[in-house]
N, C-alpha and C positions, 0 to 999 in steps of 0.2 A: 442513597442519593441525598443532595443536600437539600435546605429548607428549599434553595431559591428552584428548585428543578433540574439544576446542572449535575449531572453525573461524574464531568469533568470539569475544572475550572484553572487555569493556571493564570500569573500575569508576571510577565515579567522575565518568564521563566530563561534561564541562563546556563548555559555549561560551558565551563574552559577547560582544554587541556592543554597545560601549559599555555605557550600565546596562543593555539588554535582555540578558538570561538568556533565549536561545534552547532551551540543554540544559541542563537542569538535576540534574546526581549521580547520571547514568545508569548502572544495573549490565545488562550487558546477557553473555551466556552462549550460543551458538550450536554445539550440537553440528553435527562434521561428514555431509554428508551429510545435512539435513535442510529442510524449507521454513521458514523465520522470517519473519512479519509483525508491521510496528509500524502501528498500526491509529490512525488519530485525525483529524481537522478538520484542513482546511487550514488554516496556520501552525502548527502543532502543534511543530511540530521534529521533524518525519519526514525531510525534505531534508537538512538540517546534519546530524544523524546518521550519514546517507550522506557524506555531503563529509568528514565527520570522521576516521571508519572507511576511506577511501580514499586520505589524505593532501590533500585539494582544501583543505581550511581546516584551519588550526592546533588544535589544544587547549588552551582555555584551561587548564583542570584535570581531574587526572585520566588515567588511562594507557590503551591497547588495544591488543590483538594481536589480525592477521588471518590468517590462513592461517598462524600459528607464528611470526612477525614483528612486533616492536614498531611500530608507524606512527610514533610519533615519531622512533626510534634508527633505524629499516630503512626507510623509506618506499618507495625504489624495489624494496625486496624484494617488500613488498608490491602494489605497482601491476606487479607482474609476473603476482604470482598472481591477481588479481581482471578480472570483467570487469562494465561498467554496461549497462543498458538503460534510456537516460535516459528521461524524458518529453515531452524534446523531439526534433525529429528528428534524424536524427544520417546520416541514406543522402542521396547525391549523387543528385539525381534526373537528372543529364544524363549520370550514366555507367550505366552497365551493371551487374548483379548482380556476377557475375566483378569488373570494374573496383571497384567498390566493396570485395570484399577483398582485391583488389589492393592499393588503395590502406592499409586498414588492416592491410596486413602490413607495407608501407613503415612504417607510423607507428610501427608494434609491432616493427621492426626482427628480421622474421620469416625466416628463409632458405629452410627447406623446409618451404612453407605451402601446396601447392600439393594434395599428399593430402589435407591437412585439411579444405582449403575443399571438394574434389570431395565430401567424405564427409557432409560439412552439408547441401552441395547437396541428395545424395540424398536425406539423412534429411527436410528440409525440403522436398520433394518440389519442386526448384526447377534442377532438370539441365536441363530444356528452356526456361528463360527464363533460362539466365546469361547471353546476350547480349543480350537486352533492356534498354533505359534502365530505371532502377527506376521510372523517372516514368509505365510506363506497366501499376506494377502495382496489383494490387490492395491494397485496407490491410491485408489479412490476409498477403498476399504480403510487405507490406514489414514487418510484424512477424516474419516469419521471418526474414529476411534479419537484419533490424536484430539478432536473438538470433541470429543465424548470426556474425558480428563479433563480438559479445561472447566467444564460443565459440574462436573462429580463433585463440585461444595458448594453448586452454585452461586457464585458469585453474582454481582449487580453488575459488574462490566469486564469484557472481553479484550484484548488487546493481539489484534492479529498481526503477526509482524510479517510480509509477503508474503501471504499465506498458498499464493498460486506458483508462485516462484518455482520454475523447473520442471512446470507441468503441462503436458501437453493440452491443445486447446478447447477438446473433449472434456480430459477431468477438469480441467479452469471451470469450462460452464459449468459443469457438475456441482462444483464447490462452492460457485455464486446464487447457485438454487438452495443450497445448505446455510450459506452463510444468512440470507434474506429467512429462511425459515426458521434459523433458531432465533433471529431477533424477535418475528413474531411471536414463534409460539413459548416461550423460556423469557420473554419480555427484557430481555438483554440489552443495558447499552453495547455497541461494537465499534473500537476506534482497530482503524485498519490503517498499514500502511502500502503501498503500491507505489511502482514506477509503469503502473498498463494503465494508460491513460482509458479504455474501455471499460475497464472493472471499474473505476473510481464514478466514472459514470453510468452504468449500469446499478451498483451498489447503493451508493451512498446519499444521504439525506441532506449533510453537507459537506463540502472540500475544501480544505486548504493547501494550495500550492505553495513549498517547500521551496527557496533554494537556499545553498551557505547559509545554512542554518537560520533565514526568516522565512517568515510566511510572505509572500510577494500579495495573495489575495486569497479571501476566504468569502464563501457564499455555496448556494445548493449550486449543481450542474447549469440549470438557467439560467443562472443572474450570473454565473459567469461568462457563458457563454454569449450572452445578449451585452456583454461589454465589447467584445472585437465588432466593429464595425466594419470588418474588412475580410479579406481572403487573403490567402499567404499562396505565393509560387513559389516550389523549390527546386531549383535548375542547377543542372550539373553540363559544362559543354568541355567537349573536346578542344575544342580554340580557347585560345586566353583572353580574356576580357577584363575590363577593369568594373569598377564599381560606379565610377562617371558615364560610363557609357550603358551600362543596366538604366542606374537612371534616369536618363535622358528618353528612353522608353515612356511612349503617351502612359496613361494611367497608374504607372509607378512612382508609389508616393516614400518609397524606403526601400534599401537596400543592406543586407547584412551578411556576412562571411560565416561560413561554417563548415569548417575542412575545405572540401573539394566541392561545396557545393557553394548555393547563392541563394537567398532566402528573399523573396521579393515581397511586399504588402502593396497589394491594389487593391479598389475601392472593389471591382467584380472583376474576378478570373477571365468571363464569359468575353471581357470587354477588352481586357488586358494581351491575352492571348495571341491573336492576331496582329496587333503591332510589335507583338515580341517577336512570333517567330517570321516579321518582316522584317528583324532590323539584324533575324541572327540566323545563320544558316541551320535550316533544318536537320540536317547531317551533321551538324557539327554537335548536337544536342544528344549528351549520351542519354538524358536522365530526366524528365519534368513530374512533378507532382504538384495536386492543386489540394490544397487543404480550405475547407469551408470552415464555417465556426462553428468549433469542439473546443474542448478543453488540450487538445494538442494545440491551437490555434491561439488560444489562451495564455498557456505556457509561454510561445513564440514572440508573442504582443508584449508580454510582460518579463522575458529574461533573453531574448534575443537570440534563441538557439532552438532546437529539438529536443522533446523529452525522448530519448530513446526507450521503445517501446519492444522491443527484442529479448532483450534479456538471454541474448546466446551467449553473451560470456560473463553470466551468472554461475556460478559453481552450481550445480545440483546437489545439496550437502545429504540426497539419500543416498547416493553413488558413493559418495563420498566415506561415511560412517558403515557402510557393507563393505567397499575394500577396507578400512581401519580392522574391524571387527575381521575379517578372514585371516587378516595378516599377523593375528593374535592368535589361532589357532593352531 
C-alpha cells in the first residue's frame, strides 16, 4: 500500500484500441483495506480496467499505482502483490484441491506455501476434500478454492472480475458472505467488478458507475443514492404512445425510450400513478414497475437506460471449459 493509504490510485488512466476508447480519463482512488466496485453493462470497460491495474494490457495514457507500485515503472512488483478471481475458470478439474495450489505455487514460484494453503483449506472449510479432483465439487466448493489461489502469496489486493457471474442466487449470497469475510479477516483490499446492481450494494465501501468507458459517478451506496431525488416508472403498453403525451402526465418531469418500454422520473410514484393510469388505459398496460432510490435508480438518473441486472445472456464459461475439456477426450 502506498505512503498516502491508497491501495489503488490511478489518474487519468486511458486505453485505445485502435479509435475504440475502451477507458476513458479514469481517476480512480482505492483506499487500503476496503471493498471497491465499478458497477456498469457489459462492455463498459470494467475488464480492461482490471487488465490495466494488473499490468495484462498497456496504458495507453495516464499513470497508476497498485499496492505503492507504479504498473508501468514496477510491473512485476505489482503482480506480486495482487491476486484475480477471473470470471472465467481458472481450477484444474482432473487434479485435486491440494494439487491445484500446488500447482499455483509452482506458478507463483512460492517455497514455503504449504502453511498457507493448510490455513485456507481450514478457513475455506475444505480440509476434508483436499484430495478430491475439484471436478467433483460443488460451484460453491470451487469458488472457494478458486479465492483460495488467489490468497496463496498473499497478496495486498484482490481483483474480482464478476466473480458471481453465472451463478445461481443461493451461491451469489454464499459468495458475498465469503467475499466481505476475507476482506476482514486477510485484511485485503477487493476492487470488484459487477453488473448486479445488489452485490455492488450489498458489498462494497465504495462504487463507481462505469459507462463507455467513464466513471458517470463515484461515492459509497449512500451518497449515491441520496442523489436521485426522484422515482423512476417503467411502462411497457400495448397502444402506441408518444413521448408528448407520457409527458403531459401531472407529476411527470422526464421522459425516456428504452426498447419497448418508457422510463418516466416523477417527483413520487405514490402520486404519479393515478394520473397515469387515468390518462392510459389500464388494459392496455402490459408491464409497470416503480423503481425508488437504489443505485439502479442511480444508473437511470445518470445514463438514461437500465443497468440490466439478469445476466441470462452471460455465457456461463464453467459450462463452457467442461464441454471444451470433454471434447478433448
Amino acid at each position: 500500500m502506498s505512503a498516502n493509504g491508497w491501495a489503488i490510485s490511478a489518474h487519468g488512466l486511458t486505453k485505445h484500441y485502435g479509435k475504440l476508447v475502451a477507458v476513458d480519463h479514469v481517476d480512480l482512488s482505492v483506499p487500503g483495506g476496503t471493498i471497491f466496485g465499478l458497477l456498469g453493462p457489459n462492455g463498459a470497460g470494467k475488464t480492461t480496467i482490471i487488465k490495466l491495474l494488473t499490468g495484462l494490457s498497456a496504458i495507453t495514457e495516464g499513470s497508476a499505482t497498485v499496492a505503492g507500485y507504479d504498473i508501468t515503472a514496477d510491473p512485476m512488483h505489482v503482480k506480486q502483490r495482487v491476486g484475480w478471481v477471473a470470471a472465467e475458470v481458472i481450477l484444474d478439474d482432473d487434479l485435486s484441491g491440494w494439487e491445484n495450489l500446488w500447482l499455483q505455487a509452482k506458478l507463483q514460484r512460492l517455497s514455503d506455501w504449504k502453511p498457507r494453503a493448510l490455513q485456507l483449506l481450514g478457513y475455506f472449510e475444505l480440509t476434508d476434500r483436499r484430495k478430491d479432483k475439484v471436478g467433483t465439487y460443488s460451484t460453491g466448493m470451487r469458488k472457494k478454492m478458486e479465492i483460495a489461489l488467489a490468497l496463496l502469496h498473499q497478496p495486498e489486493v484482490i481483483f474480482m472480475d464478476e466473480p458471481t457471474i453465472g451463478l445461481d442466487a443461493n451461491v451469489r449470497r454464499m459468495l458475498w458472505d465469503l467475499i466481505t469475510g476475507v476482506n476482514k479477516q486477510f485484511g485485503v483490499t477487493i476492487l470488484l467488478t459487477s453488473h448486479y446492481i445488489e452485490e455492488a450494494d450489498m458489498l462494497c465501501d465504495r462504487v463507481a458507475i462505469i459507462d463507455h468507458g467513464k466513471f458517470v459517478a463515484t461515492g459509497t451506496p449512500s451518497e449515491l443514492k441520496s442523489r436521485v431525488k426522484a422515482d423512476y416508472i417503467e411502462l411497457e403498453t400495448s397502444e402506441s404512445v408518444t413521448s408528448e403525451r407520457l409527458a403531459a402526465i401531472p407529476g411527470v418531469s422526464n421522459v425516456r425510450s428504452q426498447g419497448n418500454a418508457w422510463i418516466l422520473k416523477v417527483a413520487s410514484a405514490e402520486e404519479a400513478l393515478p394520473a397515469l393510469f387515468h390518462a392510459l388505459k389500464t388494459d392496455g398496460i402490459r408491464r409497470i414497475n416503480v423503481e425508488k432510490p437504489s443505485l439502479e435508480s442511480v444508473f437511470i438518473d445518470l445514463t438514461g437506460k437500465r443497468l440490466d441486472q439478469t445476466g441470462s445472456d452471460v455465457q456461463d464459461y464453467r459450462k463452457f471449459y467442461m464441454n471444451v475439456r470433454r471434447s478433448r477426450q
